[in-house]
C-alpha positions as CSV (number, residue, x, y, z in Angstrom):
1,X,19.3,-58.2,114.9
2,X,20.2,-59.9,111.4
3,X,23.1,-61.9,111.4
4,X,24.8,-59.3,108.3
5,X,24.2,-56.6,110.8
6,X,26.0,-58.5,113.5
7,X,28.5,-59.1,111.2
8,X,29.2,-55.4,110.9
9,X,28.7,-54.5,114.2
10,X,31.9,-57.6,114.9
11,X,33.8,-56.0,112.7
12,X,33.2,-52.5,114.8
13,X,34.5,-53.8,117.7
14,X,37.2,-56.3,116.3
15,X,38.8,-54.0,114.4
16,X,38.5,-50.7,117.2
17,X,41.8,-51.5,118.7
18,X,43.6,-51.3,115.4
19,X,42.1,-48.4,114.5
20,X,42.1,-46.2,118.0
21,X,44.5,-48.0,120.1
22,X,47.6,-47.6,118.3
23,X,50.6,-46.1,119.9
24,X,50.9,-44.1,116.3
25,X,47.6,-42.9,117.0
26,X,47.9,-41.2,120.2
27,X,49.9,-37.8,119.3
28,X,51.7,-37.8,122.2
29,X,52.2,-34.0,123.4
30,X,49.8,-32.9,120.7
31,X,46.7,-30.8,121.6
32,X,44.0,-30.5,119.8
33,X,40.2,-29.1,120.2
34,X,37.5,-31.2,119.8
35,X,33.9,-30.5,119.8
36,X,31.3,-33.2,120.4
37,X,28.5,-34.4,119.6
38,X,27.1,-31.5,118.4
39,X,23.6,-32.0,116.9
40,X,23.3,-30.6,113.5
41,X,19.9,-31.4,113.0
42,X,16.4,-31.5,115.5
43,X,14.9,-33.8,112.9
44,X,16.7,-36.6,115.1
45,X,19.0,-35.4,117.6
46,X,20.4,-39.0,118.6
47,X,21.5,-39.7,115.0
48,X,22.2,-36.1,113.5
49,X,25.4,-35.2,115.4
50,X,29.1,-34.9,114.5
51,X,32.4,-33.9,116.1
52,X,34.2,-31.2,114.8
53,X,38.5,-31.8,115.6
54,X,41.0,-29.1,115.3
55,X,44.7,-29.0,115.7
56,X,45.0,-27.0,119.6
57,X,47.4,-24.2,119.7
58,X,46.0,-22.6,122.4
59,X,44.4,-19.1,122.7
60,X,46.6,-18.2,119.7
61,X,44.1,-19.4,117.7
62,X,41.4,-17.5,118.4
63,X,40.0,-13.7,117.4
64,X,37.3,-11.6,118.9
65,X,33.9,-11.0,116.3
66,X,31.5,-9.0,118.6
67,X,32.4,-10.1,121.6
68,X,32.6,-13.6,121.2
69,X,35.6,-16.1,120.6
70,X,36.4,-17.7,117.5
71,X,39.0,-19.9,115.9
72,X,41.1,-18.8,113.1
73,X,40.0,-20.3,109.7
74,X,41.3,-23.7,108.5
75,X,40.6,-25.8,105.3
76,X,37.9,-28.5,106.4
77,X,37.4,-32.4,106.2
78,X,34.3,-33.6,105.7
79,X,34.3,-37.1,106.8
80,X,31.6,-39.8,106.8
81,X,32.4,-43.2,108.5
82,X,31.8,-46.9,107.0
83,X,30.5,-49.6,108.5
84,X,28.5,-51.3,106.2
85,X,25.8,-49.0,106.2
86,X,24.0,-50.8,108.9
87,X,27.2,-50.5,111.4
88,X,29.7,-47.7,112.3
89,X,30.1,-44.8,114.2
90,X,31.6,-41.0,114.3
91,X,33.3,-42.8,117.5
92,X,35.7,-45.5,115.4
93,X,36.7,-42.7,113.6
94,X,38.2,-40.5,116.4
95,X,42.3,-41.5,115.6
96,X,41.6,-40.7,112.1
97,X,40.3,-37.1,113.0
98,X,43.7,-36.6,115.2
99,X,45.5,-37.4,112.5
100,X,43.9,-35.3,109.7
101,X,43.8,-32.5,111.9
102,X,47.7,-32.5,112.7
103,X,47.8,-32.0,108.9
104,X,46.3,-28.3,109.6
105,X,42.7,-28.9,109.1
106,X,39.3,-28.8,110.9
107,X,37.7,-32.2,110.8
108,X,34.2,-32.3,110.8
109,X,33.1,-36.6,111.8
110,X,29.9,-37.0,110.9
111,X,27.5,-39.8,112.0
112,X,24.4,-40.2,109.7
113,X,20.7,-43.0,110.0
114,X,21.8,-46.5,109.6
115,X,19.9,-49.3,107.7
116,X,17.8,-50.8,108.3
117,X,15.8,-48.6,110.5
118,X,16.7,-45.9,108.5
119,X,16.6,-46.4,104.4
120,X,17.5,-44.4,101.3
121,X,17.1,-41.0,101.2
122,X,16.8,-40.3,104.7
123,X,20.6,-40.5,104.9
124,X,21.5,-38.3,102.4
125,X,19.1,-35.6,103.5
126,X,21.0,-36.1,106.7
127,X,24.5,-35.7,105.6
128,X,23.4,-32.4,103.4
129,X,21.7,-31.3,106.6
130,X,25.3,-31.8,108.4
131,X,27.0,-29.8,105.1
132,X,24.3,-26.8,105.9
133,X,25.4,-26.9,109.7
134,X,29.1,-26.0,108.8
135,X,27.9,-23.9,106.5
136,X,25.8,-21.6,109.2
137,X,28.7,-22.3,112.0
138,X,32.0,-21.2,110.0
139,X,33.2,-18.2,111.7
140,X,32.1,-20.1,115.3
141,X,34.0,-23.4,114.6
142,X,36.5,-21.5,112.1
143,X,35.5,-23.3,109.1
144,X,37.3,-21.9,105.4
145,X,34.3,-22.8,103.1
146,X,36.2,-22.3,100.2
147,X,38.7,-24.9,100.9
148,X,36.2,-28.2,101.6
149,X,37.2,-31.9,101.0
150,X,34.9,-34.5,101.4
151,X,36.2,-37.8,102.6
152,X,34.8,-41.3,103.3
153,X,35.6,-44.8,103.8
154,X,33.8,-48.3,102.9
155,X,29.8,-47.4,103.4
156,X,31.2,-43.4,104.0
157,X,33.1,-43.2,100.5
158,X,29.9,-44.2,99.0
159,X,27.6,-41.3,101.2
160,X,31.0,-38.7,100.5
161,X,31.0,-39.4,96.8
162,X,27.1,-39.1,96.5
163,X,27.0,-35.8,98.3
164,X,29.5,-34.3,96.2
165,X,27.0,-35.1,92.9
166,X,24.3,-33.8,94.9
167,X,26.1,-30.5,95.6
168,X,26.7,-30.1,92.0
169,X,23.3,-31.1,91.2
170,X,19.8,-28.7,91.8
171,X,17.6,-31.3,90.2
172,X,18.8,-34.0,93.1
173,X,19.0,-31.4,95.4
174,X,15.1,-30.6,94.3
175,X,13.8,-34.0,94.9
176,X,15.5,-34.8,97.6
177,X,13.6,-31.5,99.2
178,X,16.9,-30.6,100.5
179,X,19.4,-27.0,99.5
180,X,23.3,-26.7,99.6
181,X,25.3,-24.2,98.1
182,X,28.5,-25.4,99.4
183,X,30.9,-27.4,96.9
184,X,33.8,-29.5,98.2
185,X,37.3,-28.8,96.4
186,X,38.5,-32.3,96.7
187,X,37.5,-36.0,97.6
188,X,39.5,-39.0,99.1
189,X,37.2,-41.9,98.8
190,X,38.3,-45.0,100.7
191,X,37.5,-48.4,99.3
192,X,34.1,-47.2,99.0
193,X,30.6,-48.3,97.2
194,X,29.4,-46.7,94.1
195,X,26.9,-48.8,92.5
196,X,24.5,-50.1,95.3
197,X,23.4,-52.7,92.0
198,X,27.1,-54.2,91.7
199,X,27.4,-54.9,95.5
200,X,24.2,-56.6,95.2
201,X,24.4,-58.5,92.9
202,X,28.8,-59.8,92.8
203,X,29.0,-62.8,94.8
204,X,30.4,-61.9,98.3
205,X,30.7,-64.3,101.7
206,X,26.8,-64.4,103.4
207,X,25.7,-63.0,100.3
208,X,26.1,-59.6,102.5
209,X,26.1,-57.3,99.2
210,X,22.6,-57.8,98.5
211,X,21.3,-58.2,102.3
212,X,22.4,-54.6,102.2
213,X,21.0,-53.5,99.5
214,X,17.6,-54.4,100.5
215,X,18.3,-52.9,104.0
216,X,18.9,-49.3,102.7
217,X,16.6,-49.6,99.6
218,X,13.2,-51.7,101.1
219,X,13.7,-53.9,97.8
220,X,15.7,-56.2,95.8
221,X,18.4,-55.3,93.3
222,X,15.7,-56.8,90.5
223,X,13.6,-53.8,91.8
224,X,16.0,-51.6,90.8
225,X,13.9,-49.8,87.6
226,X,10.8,-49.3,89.9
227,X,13.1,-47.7,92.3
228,X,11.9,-44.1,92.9
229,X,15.7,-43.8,94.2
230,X,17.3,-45.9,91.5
231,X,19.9,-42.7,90.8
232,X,20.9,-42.5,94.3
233,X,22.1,-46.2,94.0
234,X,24.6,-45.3,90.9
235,X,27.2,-42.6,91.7
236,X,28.9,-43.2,88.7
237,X,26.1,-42.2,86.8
238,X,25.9,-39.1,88.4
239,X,29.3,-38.0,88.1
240,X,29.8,-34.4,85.7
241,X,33.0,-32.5,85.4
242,X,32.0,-30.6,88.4
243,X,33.3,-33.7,90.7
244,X,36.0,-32.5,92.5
245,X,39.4,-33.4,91.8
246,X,39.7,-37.3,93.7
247,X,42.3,-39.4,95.5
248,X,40.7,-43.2,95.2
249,X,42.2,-45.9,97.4
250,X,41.1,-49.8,97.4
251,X,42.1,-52.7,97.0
252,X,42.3,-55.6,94.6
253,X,41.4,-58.2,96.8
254,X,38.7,-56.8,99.1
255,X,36.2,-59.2,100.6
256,X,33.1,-56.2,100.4
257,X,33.9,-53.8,97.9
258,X,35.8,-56.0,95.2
259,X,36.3,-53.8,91.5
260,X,34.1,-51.1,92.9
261,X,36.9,-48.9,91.5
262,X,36.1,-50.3,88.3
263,X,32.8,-48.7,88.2
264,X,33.7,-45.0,89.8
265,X,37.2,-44.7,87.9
266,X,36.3,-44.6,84.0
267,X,33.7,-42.3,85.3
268,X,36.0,-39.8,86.6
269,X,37.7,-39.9,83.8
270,X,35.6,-39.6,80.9
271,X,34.2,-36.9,82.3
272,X,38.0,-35.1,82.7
273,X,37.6,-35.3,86.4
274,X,41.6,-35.1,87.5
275,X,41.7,-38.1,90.0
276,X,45.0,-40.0,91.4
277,X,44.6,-43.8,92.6
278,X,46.4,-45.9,94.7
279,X,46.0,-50.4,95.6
280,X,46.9,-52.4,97.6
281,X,47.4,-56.0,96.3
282,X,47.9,-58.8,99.1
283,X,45.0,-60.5,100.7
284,X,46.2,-58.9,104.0
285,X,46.0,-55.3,103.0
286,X,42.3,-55.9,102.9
287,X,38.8,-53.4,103.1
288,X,40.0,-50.2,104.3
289,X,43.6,-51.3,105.1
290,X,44.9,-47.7,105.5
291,X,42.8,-47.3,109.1
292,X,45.1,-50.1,110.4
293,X,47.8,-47.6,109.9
294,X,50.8,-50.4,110.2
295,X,52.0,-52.2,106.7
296,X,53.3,-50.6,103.8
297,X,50.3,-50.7,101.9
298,X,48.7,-48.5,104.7
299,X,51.4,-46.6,105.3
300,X,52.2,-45.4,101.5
301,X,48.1,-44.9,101.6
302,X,48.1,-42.6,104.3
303,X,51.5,-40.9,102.7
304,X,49.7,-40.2,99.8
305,X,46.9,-39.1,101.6
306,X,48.6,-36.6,103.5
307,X,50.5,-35.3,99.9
308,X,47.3,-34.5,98.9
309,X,45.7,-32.8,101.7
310,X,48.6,-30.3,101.7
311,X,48.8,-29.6,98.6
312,X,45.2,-28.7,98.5
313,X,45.7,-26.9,101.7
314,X,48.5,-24.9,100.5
315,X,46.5,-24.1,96.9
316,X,49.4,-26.2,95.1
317,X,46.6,-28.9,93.9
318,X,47.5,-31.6,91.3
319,X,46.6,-35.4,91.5
């Protein structure tokens, strides 16, 4: 194991109590229904699974469809988890899920291939592969198709904003090998990556931008033009007025993901893409400060995340 993969691994474990441990994360008297590990594709059933999390209100919930049980239709959060994209799991995400889904919605967590074994595409044919599997399951899970965000954090922000280009894009869609016909309504992206080339090549702590980059590509960031994947690496560059209406969060003086905002942002908006944004701007409010839940930088965050989700929820959408 590489000593940038430790790294991100550390930060996994260091960082779980914070995140799951919380005595604001543990819904006290709260039910909810969660679904686990549920492989969504046989391509590789120990990586291709995801949780699905729904807020429990018993058997009230549920409706007959010939003869079999299912759950009354709620809006759905696609969410993909950071970690670096060589760390991370569905499992660090579980607190997060709660919450989301005491907002009224059914939280698909999705885990995905991690670098280096697994490199650029395989991971986003994996997380269209998990899109397809809600697709098929909707009336079992009761999943409202029409009413889709996509979310992400760190590594995840980068996979959620990618897959919403590829949605809106056959010609990706066509060389990936891959199909969806599901588009997401929304996006809350999470101090996330959007151009692979930036991270690799801006000065960061164990140069750990561009030992990434070479663990999800198989090459440098001066290979980029010979890159057969070169587009995948660029979400800005990808981004039309189909990309769905965004929240962005990050922060000003991230460690890993410093002015990656500057490179998604004046995409979204010269192509008219209606977006809101929101900063932190101490050195303490740091990568992903909102999972930490306590601070007023992650608590006005995660205010203005749950604004958003039910306004899109309830069809009153503006950012």
């Amino acid at each position: 194991m590489s000593f940038h993969n430790l790294f991100f691994k550390a930060i996994d474990f260091l960082y779980e109590p914070r995140q799951n441990r919380r005595r604001c994360t543990k819904f006290g008297g709260v039910k909810f229904d969660i679904f686990s590990d549920i492989v969504y594709s046989h391509s590789d059933p120990e990586i291709c699974k995801l949780d699905i999390y729904r807020p429990g209100f018993g058997d009230g919930t549920r409706n007959e469809y010939e003869g079999e049980r299912y759950f009354a239709k709620l809006p759905v959060i696609f969410y993909l988890h950071g970690g670096g994209f060589e760390a991370g799991d569905k499992f660090h995400r579980r607190a997060l899920s709660r919450w989301l889904a005491t907002l009224g919605y059914a939280v698909v967590n999705v885990n995905y291939g991690l670098a280096p074994e697994c490199k650029f595409p395989a991971q986003h044919r994996q997380i269209v592969a998990a899109l397809n599997f809600v697709s098929q399951n909707a009336q079992k899970y009761g999943l409202d198709l029409s009413r889709i965000v996509v979310a992400g954090d760190s590594a995840g922000a980068y996979y959620a904003s990618a897959l919403a280009c590829i949605c809106n894009e056959p010609d990706i869609q066509q060389k990936l090998g891959v199909s969806t016909t599901l588009k997401f309504g929304a996006a809350i992206l999470n101090c996330g990556v959007y151009d692979m080339h930036m991270l690799a090549t801006k000065k960061m702590i164990f140069s750990l931008g561009r030992h990434v980059f070479e663990d999800t590509t198989g090459g440098g960031p001066e290979d980029i033009e010979k890159y057969k994947w070169k587009e995948l690496c660029n979400v800005p560059s990808l981004v039309t007025p189909d990309f769905p209406p965004s929240l962005v969060i990050y922060s000003c003086r991230d460690i890993l993901c410093k002015d990656q905002h500057t490179a998604l942002l004046p995409a979204l908006k010269n192509c008219g893409v209606p977006f809101s944004e929101f900063s932190s701007v101490r050195l303490k409010d740091n990568h992903c400060f909102s999972l930490m839940w306590k601070g007023k930088a992650a608590q006005q965050a995660n205010e203005l995340i749950a604004q958003f989700l039910t306004k899109f929820k309830e069809g009153e959408f503006t950012v």
